[in-house]
Residue, then its C-alpha position, 0 to 999 in steps of 0.5 A: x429513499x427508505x424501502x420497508x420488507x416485513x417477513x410472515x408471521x410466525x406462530x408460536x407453540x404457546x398460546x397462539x402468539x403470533x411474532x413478525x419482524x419488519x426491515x427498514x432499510x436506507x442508504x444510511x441505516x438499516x433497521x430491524x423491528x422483532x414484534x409479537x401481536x402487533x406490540x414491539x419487543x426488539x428493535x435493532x439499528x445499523x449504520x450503514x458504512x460510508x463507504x458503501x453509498x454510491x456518492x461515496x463510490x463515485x467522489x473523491x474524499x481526500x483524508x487529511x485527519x490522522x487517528x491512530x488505529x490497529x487496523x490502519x494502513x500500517x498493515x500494508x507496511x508489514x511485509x515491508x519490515x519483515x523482508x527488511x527483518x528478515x535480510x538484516x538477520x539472516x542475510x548479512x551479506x546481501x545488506x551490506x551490498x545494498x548499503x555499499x557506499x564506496x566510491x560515494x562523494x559526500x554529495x552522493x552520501x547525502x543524498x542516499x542516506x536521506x533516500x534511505x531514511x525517507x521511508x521511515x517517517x512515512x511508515x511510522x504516519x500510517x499507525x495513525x493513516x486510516x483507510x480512505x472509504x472512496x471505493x476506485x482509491x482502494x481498489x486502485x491502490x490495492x492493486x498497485x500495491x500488490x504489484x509492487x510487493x511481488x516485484x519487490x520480493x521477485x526483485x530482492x530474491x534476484x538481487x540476493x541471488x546473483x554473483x557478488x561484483x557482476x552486473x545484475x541483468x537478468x529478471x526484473x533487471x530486463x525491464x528496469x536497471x532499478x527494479x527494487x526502488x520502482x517496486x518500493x514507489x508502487x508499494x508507497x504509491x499504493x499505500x497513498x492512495x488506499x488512504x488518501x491522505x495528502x501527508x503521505x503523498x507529501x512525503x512519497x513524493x520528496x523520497x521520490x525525488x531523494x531516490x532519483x539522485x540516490x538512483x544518478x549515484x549508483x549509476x555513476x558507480x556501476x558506469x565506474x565499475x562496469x565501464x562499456x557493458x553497463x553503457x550499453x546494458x543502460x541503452x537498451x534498459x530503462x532507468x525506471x520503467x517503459x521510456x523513463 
């Protein structure tokens, strides 16, 4: 379907000419006609994004072709490496606690370096991730992605700040005993779906299921450590969110 608008005439202060532009718009393209006594000067044509027809609105198009980009989802990655910048340099020891592997048999190590570098490949693909044009996908996806960076910040701002060798109960460790990895799996989840591209999904969910046996290690630490407390810290808090 193509509408057509022409705008009044307009007269010039020389010689009486007359000057109209006429507008073409379709679902694809828009163009804009400049003319002067009926005899065309100008005309100017745009594309229309995809994103912005209503099939697009309401399809789902999943994005399996990698073209590298500056304004790809690498962005979203940003903050990410910035907080992990950020506590490399300035807070040493807060690192070294979450790197903490003592107590760890060699399953339990492997397991938790593979977790630990898992997301590495998937930030790297995103230089080469464009956005997804389905609309619901990035409105979904930008949505789960900011909630997963602010409990992320929330949950490294508790983690940093609390006494060294106690159990950390408090702020977002009211509602999950591993805040920081549920706020990592928002974070890639959203970023999966602003993109839409299966080799990400591929990979969130094999670091998914590295972090959980990473998650069954740490927990067996702190049962060791914190022995009847984390027990019934662990009855009353889930492990990821809600009855999970």
């Amino acid at each position: 379907m193509t509408a057509r608008l022409s705008g009044p005439g307009i007269t010039s202060g020389c010689g009486g000419c007359r000057s109209c532009f006429t507008v073409q718009f379709s679902s694809t393209s828009l163009v804009v006609v400049l003319s002067t006594n009926s005899v065309p000067l100008l005309s100017v044509s745009v594309a229309v994004p995809r994103f912005a027809t209503r099939q697009t609105m309401t399809s789902v198009h999943l994005n399996d072709k990698l073209s590298f980009g500056l304004l790809n989802a690498w962005l979203l990655c940003v903050p990410l490496i910035l907080l992990s910048i950020f506590i490399a340099i300035f807070r040493k020891g807060v690192a070294k606690r979450m790197s903490n592997m003592t107590g760890y048999d060699v399953r339990q190590k492997f397991f938790t370096v593979a977790a630990s570098l898992a997301p590495y490949p998937f930030m790297v693909l995103t230089f080469w991730t464009p956005f997804t044009p389905t609309i619901p996908l990035l409105v979904s996806g930008i949505a789960i992605y900011t909630i997963g960076v602010a409990a992320l910040f929330i949950t490294t701002y508790t983690f940093a700040n609390a006494a060294t060798n106690q159990l950390i109960v408090k702020g977002p460790y009211r509602l999950s005993r591993n805040p920081l990895y549920v706020s990592a799996a928002l974070v890639f989840v959203g970023i999966c779906l602003v993109t839409a591209n299966p080799i990400l999904f591929a990979i969130v969910i094999v670091l998914l299921i590295l972090q959980h046996f990473m998650i069954l290690a740490e927990e067996h630490i702190c049962q060791m450590k914190y022995g009847t407390r984390y027990v019934e810290y662990s009855k009353t808090v889930p492990r990821y969110l809600a009855f999970i």
